[in-house]
PAVO-791320 format. One record per residue (C-alpha): residue in one letter; x, y, z. Coordinates in steps of 0.1 Angstrom, whole numbers, plus 5000, padded with zeros to 4 digits. Layout:
BEGIN
paba res: A&X: X&Y: Y&Z: Z
...
***
This chain:
BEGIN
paba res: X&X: 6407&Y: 1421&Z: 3470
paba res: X&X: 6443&Y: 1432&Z: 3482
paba res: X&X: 6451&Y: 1431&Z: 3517
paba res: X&X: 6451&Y: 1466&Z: 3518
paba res: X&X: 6417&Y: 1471&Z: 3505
paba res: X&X: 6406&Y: 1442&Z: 3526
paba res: X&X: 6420&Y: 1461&Z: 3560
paba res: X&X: 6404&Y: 1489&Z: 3552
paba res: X&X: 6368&Y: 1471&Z: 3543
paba res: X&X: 6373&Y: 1458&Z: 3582
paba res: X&X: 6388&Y: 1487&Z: 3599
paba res: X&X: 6363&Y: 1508&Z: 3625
paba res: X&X: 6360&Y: 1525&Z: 3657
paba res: X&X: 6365&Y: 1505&Z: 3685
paba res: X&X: 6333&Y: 1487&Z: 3694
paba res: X&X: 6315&Y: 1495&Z: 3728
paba res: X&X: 6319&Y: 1459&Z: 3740
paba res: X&X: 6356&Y: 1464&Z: 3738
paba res: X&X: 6358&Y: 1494&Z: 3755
paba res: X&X: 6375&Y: 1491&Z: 3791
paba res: X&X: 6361&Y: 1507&Z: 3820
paba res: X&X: 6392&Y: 1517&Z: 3840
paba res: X&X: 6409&Y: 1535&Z: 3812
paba res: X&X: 6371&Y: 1550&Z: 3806
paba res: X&X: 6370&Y: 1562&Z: 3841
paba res: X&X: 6408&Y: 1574&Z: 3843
paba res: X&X: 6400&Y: 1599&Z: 3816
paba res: X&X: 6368&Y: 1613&Z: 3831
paba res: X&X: 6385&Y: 1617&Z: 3860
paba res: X&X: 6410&Y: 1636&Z: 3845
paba res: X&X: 6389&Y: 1657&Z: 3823
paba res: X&X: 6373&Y: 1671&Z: 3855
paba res: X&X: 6406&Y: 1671&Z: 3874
paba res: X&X: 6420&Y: 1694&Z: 3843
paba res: X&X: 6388&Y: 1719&Z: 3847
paba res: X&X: 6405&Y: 1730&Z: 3883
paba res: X&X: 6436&Y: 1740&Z: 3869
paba res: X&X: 6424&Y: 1754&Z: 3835
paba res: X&X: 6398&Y: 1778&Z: 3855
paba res: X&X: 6420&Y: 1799&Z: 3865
paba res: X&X: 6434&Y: 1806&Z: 3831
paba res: X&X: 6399&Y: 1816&Z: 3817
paba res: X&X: 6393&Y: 1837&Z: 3848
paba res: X&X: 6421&Y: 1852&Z: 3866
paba res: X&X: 6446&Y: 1887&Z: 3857
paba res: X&X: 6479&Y: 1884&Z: 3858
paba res: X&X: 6497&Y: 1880&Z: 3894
paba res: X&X: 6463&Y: 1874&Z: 3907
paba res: X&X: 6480&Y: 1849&Z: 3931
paba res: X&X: 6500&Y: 1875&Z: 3948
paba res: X&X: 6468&Y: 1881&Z: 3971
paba res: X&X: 6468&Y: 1851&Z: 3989
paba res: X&X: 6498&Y: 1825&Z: 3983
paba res: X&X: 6517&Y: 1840&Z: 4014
paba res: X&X: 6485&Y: 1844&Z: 4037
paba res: X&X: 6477&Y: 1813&Z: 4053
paba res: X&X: 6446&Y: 1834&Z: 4069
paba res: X&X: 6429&Y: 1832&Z: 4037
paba res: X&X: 6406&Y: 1804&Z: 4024
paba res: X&X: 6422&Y: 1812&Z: 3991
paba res: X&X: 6454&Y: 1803&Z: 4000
paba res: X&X: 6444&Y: 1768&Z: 4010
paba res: X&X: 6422&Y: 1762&Z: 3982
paba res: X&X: 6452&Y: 1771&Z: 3963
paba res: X&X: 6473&Y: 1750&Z: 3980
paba res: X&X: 6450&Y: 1716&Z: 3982
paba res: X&X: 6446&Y: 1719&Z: 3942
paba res: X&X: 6481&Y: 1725&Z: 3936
paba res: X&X: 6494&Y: 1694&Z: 3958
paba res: X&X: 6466&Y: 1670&Z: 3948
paba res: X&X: 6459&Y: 1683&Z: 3910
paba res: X&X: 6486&Y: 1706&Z: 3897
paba res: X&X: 6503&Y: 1686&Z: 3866
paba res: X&X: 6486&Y: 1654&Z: 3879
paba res: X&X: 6458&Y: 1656&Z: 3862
paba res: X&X: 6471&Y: 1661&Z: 3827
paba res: X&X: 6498&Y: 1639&Z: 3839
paba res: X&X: 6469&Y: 1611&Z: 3837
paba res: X&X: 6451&Y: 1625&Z: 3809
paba res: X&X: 6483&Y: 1624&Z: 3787
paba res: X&X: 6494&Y: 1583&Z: 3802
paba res: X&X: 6455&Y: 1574&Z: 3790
paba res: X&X: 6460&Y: 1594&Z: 3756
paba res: X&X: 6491&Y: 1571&Z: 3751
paba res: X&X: 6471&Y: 1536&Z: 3762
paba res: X&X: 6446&Y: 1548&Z: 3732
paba res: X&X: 6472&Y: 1546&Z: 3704
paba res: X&X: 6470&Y: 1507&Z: 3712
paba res: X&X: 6432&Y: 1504&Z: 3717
paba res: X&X: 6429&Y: 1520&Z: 3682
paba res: X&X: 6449&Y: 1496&Z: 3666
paba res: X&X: 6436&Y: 1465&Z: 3682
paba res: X&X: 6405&Y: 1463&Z: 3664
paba res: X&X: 6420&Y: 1469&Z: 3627
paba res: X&X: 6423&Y: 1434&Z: 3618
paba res: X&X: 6460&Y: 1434&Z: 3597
paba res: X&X: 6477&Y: 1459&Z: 3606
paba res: X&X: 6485&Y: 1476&Z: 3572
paba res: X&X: 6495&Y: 1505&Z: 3557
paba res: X&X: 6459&Y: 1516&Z: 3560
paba res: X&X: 6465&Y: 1515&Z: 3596
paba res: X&X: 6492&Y: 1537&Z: 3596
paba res: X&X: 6473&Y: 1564&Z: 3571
paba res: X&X: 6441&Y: 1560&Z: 3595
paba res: X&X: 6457&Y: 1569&Z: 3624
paba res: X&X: 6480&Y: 1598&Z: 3611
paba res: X&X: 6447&Y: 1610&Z: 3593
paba res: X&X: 6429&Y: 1609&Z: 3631
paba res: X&X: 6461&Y: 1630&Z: 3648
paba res: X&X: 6457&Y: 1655&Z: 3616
paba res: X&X: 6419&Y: 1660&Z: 3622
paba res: X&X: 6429&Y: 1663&Z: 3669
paba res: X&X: 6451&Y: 1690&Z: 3649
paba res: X&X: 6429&Y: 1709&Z: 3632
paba res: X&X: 6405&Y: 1708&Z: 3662
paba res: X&X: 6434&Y: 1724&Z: 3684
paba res: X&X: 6439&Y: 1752&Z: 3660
paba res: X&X: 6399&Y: 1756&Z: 3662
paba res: X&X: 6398&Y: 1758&Z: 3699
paba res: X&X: 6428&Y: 1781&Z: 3704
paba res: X&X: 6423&Y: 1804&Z: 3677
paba res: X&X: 6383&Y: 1808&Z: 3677
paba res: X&X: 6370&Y: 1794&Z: 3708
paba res: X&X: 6401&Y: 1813&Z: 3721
paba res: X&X: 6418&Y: 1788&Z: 3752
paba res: X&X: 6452&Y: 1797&Z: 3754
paba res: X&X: 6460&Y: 1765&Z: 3768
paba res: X&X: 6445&Y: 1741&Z: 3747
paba res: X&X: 6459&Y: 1710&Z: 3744
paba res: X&X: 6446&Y: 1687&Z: 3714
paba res: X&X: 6475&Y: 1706&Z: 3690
paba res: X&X: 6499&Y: 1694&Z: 3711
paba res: X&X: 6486&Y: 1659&Z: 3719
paba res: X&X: 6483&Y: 1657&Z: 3681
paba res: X&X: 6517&Y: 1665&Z: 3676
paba res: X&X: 6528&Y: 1638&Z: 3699
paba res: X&X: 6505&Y: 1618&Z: 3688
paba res: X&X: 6522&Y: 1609&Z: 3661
paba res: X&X: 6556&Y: 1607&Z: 3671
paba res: X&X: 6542&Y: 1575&Z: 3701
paba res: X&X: 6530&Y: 1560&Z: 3673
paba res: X&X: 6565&Y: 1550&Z: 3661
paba res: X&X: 6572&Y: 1534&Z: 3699
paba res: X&X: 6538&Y: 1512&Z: 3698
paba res: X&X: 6557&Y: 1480&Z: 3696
paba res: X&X: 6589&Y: 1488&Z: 3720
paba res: X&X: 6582&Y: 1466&Z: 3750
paba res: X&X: 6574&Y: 1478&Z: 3782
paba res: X&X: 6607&Y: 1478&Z: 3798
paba res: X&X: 6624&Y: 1503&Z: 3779
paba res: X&X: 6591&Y: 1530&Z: 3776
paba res: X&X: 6590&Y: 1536&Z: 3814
paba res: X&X: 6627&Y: 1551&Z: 3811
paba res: X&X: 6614&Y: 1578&Z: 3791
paba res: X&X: 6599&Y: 1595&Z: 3821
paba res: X&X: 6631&Y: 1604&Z: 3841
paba res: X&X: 6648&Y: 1604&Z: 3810
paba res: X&X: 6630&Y: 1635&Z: 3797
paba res: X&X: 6622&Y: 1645&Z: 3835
paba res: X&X: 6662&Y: 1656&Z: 3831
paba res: X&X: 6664&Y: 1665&Z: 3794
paba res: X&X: 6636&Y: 1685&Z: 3808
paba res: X&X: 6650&Y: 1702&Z: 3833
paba res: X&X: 6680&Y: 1707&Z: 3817
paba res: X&X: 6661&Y: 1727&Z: 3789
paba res: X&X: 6641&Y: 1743&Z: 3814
paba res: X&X: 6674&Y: 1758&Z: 3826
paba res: X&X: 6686&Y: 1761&Z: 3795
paba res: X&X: 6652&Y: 1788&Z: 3790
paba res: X&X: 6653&Y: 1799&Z: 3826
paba res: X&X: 6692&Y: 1810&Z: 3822
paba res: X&X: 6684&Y: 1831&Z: 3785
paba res: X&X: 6653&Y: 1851&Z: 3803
paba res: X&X: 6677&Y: 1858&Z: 3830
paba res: X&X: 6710&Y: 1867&Z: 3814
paba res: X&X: 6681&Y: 1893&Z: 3800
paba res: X&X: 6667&Y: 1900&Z: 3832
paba res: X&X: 6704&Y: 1912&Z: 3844
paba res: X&X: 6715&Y: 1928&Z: 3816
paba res: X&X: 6679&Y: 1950&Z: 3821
paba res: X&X: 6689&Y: 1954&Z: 3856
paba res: X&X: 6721&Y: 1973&Z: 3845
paba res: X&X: 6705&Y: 1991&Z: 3814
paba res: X&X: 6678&Y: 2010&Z: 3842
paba res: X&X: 6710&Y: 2017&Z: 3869
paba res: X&X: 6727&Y: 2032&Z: 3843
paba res: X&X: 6696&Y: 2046&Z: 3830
paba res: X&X: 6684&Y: 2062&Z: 3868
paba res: X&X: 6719&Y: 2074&Z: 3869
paba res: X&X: 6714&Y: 2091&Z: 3836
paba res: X&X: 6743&Y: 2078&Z: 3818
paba res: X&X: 6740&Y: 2076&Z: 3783
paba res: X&X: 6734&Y: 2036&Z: 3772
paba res: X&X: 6756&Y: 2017&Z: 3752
paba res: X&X: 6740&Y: 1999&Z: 3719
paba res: X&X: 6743&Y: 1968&Z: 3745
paba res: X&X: 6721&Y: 1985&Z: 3774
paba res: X&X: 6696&Y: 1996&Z: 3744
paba res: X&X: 6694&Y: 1963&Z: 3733
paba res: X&X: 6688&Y: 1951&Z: 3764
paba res: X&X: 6659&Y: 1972&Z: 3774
paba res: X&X: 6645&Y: 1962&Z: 3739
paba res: X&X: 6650&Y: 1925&Z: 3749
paba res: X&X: 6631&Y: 1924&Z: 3785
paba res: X&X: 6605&Y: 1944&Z: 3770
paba res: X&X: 6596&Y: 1915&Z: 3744
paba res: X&X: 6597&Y: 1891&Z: 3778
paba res: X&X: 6575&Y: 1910&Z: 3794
paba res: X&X: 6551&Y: 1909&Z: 3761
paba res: X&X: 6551&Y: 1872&Z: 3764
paba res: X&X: 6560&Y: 1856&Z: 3794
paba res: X&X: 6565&Y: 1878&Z: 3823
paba res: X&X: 6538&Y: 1909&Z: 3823
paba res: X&X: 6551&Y: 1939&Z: 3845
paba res: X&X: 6521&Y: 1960&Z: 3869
paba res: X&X: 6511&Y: 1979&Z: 3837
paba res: X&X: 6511&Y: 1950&Z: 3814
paba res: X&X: 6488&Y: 1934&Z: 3838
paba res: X&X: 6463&Y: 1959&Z: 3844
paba res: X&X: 6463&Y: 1962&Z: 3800
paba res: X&X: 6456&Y: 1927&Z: 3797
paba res: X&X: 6430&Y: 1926&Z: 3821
paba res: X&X: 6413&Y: 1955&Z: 3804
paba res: X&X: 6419&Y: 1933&Z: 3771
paba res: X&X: 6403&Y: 1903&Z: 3782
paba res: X&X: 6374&Y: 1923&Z: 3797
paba res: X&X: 6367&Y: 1938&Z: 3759
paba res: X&X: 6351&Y: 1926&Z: 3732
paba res: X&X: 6359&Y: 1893&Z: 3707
paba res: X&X: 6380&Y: 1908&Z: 3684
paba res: X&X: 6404&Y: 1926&Z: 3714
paba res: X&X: 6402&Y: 1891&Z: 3736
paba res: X&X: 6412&Y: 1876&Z: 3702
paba res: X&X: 6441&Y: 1903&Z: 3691
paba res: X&X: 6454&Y: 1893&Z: 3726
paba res: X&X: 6448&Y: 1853&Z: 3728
paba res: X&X: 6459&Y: 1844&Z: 3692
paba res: X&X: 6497&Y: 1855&Z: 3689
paba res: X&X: 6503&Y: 1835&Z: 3725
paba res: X&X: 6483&Y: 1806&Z: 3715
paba res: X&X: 6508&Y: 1802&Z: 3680
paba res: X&X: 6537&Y: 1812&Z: 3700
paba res: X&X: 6532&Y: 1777&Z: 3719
paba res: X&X: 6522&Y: 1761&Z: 3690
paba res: X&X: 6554&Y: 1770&Z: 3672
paba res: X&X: 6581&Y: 1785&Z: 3693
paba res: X&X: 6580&Y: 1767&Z: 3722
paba res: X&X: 6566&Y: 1738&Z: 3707
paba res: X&X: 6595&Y: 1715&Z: 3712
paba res: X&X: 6600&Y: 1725&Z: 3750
paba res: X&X: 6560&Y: 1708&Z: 3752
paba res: X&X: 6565&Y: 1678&Z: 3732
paba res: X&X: 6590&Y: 1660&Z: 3755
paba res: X&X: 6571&Y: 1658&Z: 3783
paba res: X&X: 6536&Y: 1651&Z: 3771
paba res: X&X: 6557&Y: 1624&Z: 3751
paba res: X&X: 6570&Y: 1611&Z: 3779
paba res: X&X: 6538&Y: 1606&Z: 3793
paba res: X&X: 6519&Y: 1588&Z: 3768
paba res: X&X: 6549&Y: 1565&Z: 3763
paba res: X&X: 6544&Y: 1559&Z: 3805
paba res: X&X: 6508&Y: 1554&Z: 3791
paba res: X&X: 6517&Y: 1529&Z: 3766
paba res: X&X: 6540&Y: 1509&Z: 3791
paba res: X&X: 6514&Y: 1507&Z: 3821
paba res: X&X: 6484&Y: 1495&Z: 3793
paba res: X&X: 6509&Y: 1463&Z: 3783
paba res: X&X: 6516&Y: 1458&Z: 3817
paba res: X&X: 6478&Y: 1459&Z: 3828
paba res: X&X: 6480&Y: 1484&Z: 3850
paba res: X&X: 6450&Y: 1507&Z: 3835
paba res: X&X: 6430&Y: 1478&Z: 3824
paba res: X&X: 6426&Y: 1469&Z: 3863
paba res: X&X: 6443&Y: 1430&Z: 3854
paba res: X&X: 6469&Y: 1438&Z: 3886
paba res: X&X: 6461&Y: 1423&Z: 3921
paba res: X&X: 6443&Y: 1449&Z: 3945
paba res: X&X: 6475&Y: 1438&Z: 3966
paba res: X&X: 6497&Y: 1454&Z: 3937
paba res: X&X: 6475&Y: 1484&Z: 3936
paba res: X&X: 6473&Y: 1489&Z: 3973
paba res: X&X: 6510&Y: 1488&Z: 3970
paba res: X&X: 6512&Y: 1514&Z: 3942
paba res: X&X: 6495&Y: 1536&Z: 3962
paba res: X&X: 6516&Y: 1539&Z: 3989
paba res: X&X: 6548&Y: 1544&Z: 3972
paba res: X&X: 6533&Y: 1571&Z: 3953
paba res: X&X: 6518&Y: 1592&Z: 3979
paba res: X&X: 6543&Y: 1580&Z: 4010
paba res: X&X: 6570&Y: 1594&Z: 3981
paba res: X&X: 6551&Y: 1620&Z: 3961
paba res: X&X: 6531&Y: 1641&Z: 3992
paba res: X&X: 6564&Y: 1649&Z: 4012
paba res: X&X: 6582&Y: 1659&Z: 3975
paba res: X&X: 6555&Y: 1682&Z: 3966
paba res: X&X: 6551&Y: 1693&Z: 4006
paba res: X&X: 6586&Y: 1706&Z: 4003
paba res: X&X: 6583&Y: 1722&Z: 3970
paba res: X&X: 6551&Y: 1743&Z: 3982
paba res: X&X: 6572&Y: 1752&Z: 4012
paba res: X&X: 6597&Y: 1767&Z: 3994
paba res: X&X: 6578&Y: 1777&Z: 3969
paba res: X&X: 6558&Y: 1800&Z: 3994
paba res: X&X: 6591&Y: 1813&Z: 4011
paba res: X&X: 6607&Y: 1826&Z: 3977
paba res: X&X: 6581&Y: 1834&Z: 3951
paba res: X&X: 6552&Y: 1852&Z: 3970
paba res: X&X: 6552&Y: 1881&Z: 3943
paba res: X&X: 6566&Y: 1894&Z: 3908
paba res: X&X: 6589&Y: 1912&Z: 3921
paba res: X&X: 6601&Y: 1882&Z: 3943
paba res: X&X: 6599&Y: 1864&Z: 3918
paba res: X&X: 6629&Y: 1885&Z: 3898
paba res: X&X: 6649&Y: 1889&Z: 3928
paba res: X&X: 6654&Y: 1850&Z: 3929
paba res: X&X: 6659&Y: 1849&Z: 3894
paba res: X&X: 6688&Y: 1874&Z: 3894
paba res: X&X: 6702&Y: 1855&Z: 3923
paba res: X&X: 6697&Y: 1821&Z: 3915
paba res: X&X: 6714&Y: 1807&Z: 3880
paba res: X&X: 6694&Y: 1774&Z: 3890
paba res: X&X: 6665&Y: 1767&Z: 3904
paba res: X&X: 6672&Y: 1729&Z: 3915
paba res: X&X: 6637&Y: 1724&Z: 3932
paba res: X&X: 6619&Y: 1725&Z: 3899
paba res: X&X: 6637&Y: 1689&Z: 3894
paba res: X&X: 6612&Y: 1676&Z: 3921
paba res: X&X: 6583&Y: 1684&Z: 3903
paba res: X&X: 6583&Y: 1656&Z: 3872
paba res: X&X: 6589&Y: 1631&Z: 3896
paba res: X&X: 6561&Y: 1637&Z: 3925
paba res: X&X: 6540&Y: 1649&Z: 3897
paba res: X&X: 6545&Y: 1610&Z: 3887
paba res: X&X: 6543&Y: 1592&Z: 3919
paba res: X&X: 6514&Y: 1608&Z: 3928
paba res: X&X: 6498&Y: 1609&Z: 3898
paba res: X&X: 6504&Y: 1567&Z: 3901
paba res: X&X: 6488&Y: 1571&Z: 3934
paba res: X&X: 6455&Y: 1582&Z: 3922
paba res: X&X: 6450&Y: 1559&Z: 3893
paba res: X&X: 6458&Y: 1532&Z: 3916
paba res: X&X: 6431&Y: 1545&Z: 3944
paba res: X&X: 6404&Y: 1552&Z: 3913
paba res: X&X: 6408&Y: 1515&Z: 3895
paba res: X&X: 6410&Y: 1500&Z: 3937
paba res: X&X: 6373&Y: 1518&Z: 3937
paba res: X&X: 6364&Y: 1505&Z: 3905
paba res: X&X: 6372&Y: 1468&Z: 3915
paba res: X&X: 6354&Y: 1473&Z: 3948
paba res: X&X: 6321&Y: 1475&Z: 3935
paba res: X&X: 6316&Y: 1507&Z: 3959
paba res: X&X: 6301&Y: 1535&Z: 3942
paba res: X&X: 6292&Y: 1517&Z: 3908
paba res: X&X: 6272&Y: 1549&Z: 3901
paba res: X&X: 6298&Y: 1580&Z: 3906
paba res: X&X: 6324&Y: 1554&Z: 3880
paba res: X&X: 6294&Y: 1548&Z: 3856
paba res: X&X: 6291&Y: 1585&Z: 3855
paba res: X&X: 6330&Y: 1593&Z: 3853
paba res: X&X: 6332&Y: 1564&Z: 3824
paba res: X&X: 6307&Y: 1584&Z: 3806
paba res: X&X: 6324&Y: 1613&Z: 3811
paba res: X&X: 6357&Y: 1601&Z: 3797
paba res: X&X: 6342&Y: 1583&Z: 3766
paba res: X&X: 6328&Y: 1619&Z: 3757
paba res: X&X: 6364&Y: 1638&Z: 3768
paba res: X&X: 6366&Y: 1655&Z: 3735
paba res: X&X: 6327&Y: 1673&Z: 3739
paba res: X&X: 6335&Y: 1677&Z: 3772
paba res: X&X: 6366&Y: 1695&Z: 3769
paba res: X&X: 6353&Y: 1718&Z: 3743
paba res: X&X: 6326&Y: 1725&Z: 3758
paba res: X&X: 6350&Y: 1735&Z: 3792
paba res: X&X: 6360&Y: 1762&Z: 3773
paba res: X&X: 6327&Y: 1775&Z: 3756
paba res: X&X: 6311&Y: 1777&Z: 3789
paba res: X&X: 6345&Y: 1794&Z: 3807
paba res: X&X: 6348&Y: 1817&Z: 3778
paba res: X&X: 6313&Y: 1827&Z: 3775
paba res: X&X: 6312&Y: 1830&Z: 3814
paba res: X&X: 6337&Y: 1848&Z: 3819
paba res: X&X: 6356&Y: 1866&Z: 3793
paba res: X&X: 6341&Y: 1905&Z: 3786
paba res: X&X: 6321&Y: 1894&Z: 3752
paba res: X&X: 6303&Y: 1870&Z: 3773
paba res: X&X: 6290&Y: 1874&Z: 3812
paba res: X&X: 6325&Y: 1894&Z: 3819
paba res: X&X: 6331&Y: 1881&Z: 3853
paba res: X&X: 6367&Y: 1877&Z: 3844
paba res: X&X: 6389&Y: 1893&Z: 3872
paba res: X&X: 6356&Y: 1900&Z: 3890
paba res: X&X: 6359&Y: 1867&Z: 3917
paba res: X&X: 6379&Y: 1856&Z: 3943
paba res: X&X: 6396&Y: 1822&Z: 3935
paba res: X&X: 6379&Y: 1801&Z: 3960
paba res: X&X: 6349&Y: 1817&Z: 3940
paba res: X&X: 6354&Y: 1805&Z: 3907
paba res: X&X: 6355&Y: 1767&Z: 3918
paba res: X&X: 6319&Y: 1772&Z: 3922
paba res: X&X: 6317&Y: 1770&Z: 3882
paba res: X&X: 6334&Y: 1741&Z: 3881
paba res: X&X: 6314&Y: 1721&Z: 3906
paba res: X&X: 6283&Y: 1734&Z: 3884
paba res: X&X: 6305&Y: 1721&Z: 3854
paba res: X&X: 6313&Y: 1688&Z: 3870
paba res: X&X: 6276&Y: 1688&Z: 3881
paba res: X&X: 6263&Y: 1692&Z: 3846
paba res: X&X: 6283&Y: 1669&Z: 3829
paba res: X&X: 6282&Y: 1641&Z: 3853
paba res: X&X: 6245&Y: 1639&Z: 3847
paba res: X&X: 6241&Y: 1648&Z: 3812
paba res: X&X: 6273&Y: 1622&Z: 3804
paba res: X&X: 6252&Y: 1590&Z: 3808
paba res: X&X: 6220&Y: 1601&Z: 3797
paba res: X&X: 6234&Y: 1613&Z: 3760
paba res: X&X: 6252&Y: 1581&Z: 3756
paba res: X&X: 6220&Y: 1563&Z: 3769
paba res: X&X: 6205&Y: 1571&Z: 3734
paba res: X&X: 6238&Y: 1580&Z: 3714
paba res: X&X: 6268&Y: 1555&Z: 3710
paba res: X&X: 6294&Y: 1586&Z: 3709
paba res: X&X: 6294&Y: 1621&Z: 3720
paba res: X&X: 6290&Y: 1642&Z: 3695
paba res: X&X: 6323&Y: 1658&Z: 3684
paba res: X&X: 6338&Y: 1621&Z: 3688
paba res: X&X: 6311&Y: 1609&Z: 3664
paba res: X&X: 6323&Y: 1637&Z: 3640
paba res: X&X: 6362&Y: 1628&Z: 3648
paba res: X&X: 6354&Y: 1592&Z: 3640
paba res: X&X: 6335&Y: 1601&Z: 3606
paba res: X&X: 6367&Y: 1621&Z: 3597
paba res: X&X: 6386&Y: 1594&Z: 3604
paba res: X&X: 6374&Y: 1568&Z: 3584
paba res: X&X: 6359&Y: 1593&Z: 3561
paba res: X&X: 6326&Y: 1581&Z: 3559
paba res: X&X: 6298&Y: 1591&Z: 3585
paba res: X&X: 6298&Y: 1568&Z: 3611
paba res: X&X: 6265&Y: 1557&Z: 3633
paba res: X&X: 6251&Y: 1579&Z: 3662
paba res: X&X: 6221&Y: 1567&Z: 3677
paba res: X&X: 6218&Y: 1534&Z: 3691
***
């Protein structure tokens, strides 16, 4: 038998025994951390925020402003940092690792593919992620083996190539935004427009299309995803493969960056919970005695300058940079650190064994459980289901999710009481090794 038929013969899923319960629980967490931020994108119109982010009167504003501190970017900041760990629990129990290791894996990231193309173009979430996680999938493969030491750079490495790029984007939709400006003076002053001023109407017109909806736009949309499939579809689709294609490479780099932080903190032992609960106490409070006064200030300013759409432009045409956005990657980070290190400190304590059994079993189902996010979300609220989109106030719609978290919490541990995977991993897993793999127990 050749080695490569040999590796094969002896390649499998990773076994429960070898499963680790801190990188189990990091991802449920995260799964139902993502849920806050994702349901407002399955059930709120455009500018919907306006309402409340300057009224410190309203519950809304403060529900908006606890999720944002504590779970805005965080979450998938985790998700993405225990996505990367999972590239090297995949290969640890493939015996040699062989070219059939390589063509294993790549043949996994190709099926997360598919399944992202599914979700965003029939299940219809615009902000999937499993295309994209694919995607950079297999580019971290490549950096399995680079030690430690060098894969933590790649966070504020690509926190300023980031940013830079960001700018880079933010400085093209401008340049449009005030050569717009001047098209509409001249217009209101009824001078007749240059091919220049034409073309520039043209141009903000396609931004508002895609990325920044004016009053009108907003109110059509709304109606749109208020409609049936095929309008919510006509609308969802062409968004959804402009982020899979057009502004894929502004995604990849930071996701990447990420999983690569993922990879590192697995060697070191961070997410297996091998650190002293000194070194996690101490994790903690650099990340949020760093992290909570960064994001503070960034709300702060955040609710002085961009209350509104139309404040929103203003600042743009004023502003050529907007150097606050280069706080965000790196309390996004710190506190993101903070978190995993309180979640594995409660793991090790042995205090509330039952809420981390139920999170673990949430994270070894992620994939059903994200899916199924977005079935419920979409059949609850988008018009060819119960049509309550635009139809609740935001502190409102986190009474889904708590029925959501509810739900699977308790259904979590009781499926994989009788099953070994949940059922879309059990599928992922037969696709991967291309033979249907075991379900009950």
């Amino acid at each position: 038998m050749s080695s490569t038929t040999q590796t094969m013969a002896i390649a499998a899923p990773v076994a429960e025994k070898q499963r680790i319960e801190t990188i189990d629980i990091l991802r449920g967490f995260a799964l139902l951390g993502i849920l806050l931020m994702n349901i407002a994108g399955f059930s709120m119109p455009d500018h919907a925020f306006e309402k409340f982010s300057n009224d410190p009167s309203s519950l809304n504003f403060w529900v908006f402003e606890f999720i944002s501190i504590f779970f805005e970017g965080k979450m998938r900041a985790m998700f993405g940092m225990v996505f990367g760990a999972g590239v090297l629990l995949f290969i640890a129990n493939k015996g040699e690792k062989g070219l059939s290791v390589h063509a294993l894996y790549y043949r996994r990231m190709l099926w997360l593919l598919l399944f992202g193309l599914i979700h965003a173009h029939l299940i219809l979430w615009i902000g999937e992620i499993l295309y994209l996680y694919a995607v950079c999938g297999m580019i971290l493969y490549l950096f399995r083996n680079v030690a430690a030491k060098y894969l933590v750079w790649a966070v504020p490495i690509v926190a300023i190539v980031s940013f830079v790029a960001g700018t880079i984007q933010y400085q093209n939709i401008r340049t449009k935004r005030i050569a717009y400006v001047e098209a509409t003076t001249a217009q209101s002053q009824n001078q007749t427009l240059t091919t220049a001023q034409s073309k520039a109407l043209k141009e903000w017109r396609e931004v508002e299309k895609t990325m920044i909806p004016n009053r009108e736009d907003a109110k059509e949309n709304t109606r749109k995803m208020k409609s049936d499939y095929a309008t919510v579809a006509g609308h969802l689709r062409p968004l959804a493969w402009d982020g899979q294609t057009k502004y894929l490479l502004f995604a990849v780099w930071d996701s990447l960056a990420l999983m690569l932080l993922g990879l590192a903190l697995f060697k070191w032992g961070f997410l297996t919970g091998a650190w002293s609960e000194k070194n996690y106490w101490k994790v903690l409070k650099i990340g949020y005695g760093l992290g909570l006064p960064l994001v503070l200030y960034a709300q702060y300013y955040n609710f002085h300058h961009f209350s509104t759409l139309e404040a929103n432009l203003a600042r743009m045409e004023q502003m050529s940079i907007n150097w606050v956005e280069l706080i965000y990657p790196f309390q996004r980070i710190l506190l993101v650190l903070g978190h995993a290190s309180a979640l594995i400190l409660l793991a090790k304590s042995g205090v509330a064994q039952g809420l981390c059994r139920r999170l673990a079993a949430v994270g070894r189902m992620a994939l059903s459980n994200y899916i199924s996010h977005s079935i419920i979300c979409t059949l609850f609220f988008f018009g060819y289901g119960l049509n309550y989109y635009a139809e609740l106030e935001f502190y409102q719609i986190y009474f889904v999710v708590l029925v959501i978290w509810a739900i699977q919490l308790i259904i979590s541990p009781i499926w994989l009481k009788y099953f070994l995977f949940g059922p879309l991993e059990w599928l992922w897993r037969s696709l991967t090794y291309w033979k249907l793999q075991p379900m009950k127990r």
